[in-house]
C-alpha positions as CSV (number, residue, x, y, z in Angstrom):
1,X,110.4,28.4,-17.6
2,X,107.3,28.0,-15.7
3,X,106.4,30.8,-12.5
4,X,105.0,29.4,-9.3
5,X,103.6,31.4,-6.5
6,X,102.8,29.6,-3.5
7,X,100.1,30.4,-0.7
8,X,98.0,28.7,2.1
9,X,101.0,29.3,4.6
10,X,100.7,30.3,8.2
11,X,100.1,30.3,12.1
12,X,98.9,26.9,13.2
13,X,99.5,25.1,16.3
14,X,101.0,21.7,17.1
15,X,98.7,18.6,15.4
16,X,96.9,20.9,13.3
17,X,96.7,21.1,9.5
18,X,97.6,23.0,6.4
19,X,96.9,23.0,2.6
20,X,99.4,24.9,0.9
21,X,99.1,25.6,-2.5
22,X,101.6,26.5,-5.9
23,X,100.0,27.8,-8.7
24,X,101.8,28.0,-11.6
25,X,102.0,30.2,-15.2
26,X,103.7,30.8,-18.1
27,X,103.7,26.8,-19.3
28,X,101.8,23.4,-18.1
29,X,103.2,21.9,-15.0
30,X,101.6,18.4,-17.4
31,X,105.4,18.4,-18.5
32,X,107.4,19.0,-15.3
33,X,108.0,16.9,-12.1
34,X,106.9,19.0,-9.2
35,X,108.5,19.3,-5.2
36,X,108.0,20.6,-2.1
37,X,110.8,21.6,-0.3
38,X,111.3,24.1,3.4
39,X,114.0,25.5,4.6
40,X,113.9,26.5,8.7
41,X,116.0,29.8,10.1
42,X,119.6,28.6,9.8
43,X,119.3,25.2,8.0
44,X,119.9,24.0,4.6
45,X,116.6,23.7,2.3
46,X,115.0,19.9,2.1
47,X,112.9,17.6,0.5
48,X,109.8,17.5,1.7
49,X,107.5,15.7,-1.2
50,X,107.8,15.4,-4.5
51,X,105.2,13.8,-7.7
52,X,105.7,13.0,-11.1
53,X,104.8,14.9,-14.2
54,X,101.0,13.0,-14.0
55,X,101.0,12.8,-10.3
56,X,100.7,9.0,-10.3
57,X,103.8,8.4,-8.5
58,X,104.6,10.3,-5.0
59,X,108.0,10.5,-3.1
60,X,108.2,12.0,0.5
61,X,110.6,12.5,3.0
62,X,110.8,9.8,6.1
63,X,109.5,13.0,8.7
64,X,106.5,13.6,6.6
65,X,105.4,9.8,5.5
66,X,101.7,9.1,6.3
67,X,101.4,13.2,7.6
68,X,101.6,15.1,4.1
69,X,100.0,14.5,0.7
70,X,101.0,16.0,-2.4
71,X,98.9,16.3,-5.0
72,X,98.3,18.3,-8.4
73,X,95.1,19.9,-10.5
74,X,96.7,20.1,-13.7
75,X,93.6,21.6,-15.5
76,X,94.4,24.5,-12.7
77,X,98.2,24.3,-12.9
78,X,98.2,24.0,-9.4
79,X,100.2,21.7,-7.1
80,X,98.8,21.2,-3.5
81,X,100.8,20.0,-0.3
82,X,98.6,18.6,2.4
83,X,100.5,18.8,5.7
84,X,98.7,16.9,8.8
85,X,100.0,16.5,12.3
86,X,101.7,19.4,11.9
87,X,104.9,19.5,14.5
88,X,107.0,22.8,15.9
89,X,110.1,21.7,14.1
90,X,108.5,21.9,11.2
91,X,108.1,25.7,11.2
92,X,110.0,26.8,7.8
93,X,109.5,28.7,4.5
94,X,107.7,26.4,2.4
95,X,108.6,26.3,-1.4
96,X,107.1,24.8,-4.3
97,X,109.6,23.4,-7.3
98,X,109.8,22.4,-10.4
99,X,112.1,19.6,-12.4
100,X,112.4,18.6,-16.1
101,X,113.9,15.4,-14.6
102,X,112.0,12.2,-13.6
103,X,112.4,9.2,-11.7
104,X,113.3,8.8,-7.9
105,X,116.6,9.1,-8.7
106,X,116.0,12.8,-9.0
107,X,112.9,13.8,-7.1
108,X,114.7,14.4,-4.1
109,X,117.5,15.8,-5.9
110,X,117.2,19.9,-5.4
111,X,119.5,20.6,-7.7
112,X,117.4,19.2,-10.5
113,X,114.7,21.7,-10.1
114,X,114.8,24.8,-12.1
115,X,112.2,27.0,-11.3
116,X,111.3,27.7,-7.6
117,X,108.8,30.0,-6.2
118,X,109.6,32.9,-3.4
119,X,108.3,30.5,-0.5
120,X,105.5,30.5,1.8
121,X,105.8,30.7,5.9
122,X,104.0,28.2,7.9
123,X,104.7,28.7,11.6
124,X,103.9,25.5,13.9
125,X,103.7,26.7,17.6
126,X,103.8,24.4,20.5
C-alpha cells in the first residue's frame, strides 16, 4: 500500500494555471501506474490523467488534452499534474491515484486503483 498526500490546490481564475502535486510514502510509486482524477459537488469522480509506472506513456481525458501535463519525479515519489487554461467547470477536489495495473485498457479505469489520497480543492472562478 503506498500513501499519497496531494497539495498545490486552490483559488485561481479562469485561464490561469496550477501545479498540483502527490507525494507519496510507504513504497516506490517506480512500481505503480499513477492518475489523476476530480470529482465536482454532486458528480461522479473522473479521469483526468493518467502515466505509466516509468512515466513514458501518458493518457488524458478529451477536456484536458493539450491543457494538463502529468508527470512524475520518481527519485522524489512525487507525481505532478500540470493544469493550464484552467476553466470554471473544472472547479473540483482533485485526487491523486494509484494502480498495480497497466495498459490503456486500465488507466482510465478507477476502479483499478487502490490507493487514493484525501483530495485537494482547486477552485476556477469566472
Amino acid at each position: 500500500q503506498v500513501q499519497l498526500v496531494e497539495s498545490g490546490g486552490g483559488l485561481v481564475q479562469a485561464g490561469d494555471s496550477l501545479r498540483l502535486s502527490c507525494a507519496a510514502s510507504g513504497r516506490t510509486i517506480r512500481t505503480y501506474n499513477m492518475g489523476w482524477f476530480r470529482q465536482a459537488p454532486g458528480k461522479e469522480r473522473e479521469f483526468a490523467a493518467a502515466d505509466s509506472w516509468s512515466g513514458s506513456t501518458t493518457y488524458y481525458a478529451d477536456s484536458v488534452k493539450g491543457r494538463f501535463t502529468i508527470s512524475r519525479d520518481n527519485a522524489k515519489n512525487t507525481v505532478y499534474l500540470q493544469m493550464n487554461s484552467l476553466k470554471p467547470e473544472e472547479t473540483a477536489v482533485y485526487y491523486c491515484a494509484a494502480s498495480v495495473y497497466s495498459g490503456s485498457f486500465y488507466a482510465r479505469d478507477i476502479s483499478k486503483y487502490g490507493d487514493w489520497g484525501q483530495g485537494t480543492q482547486v477552485t476556477v472562478s469566472s
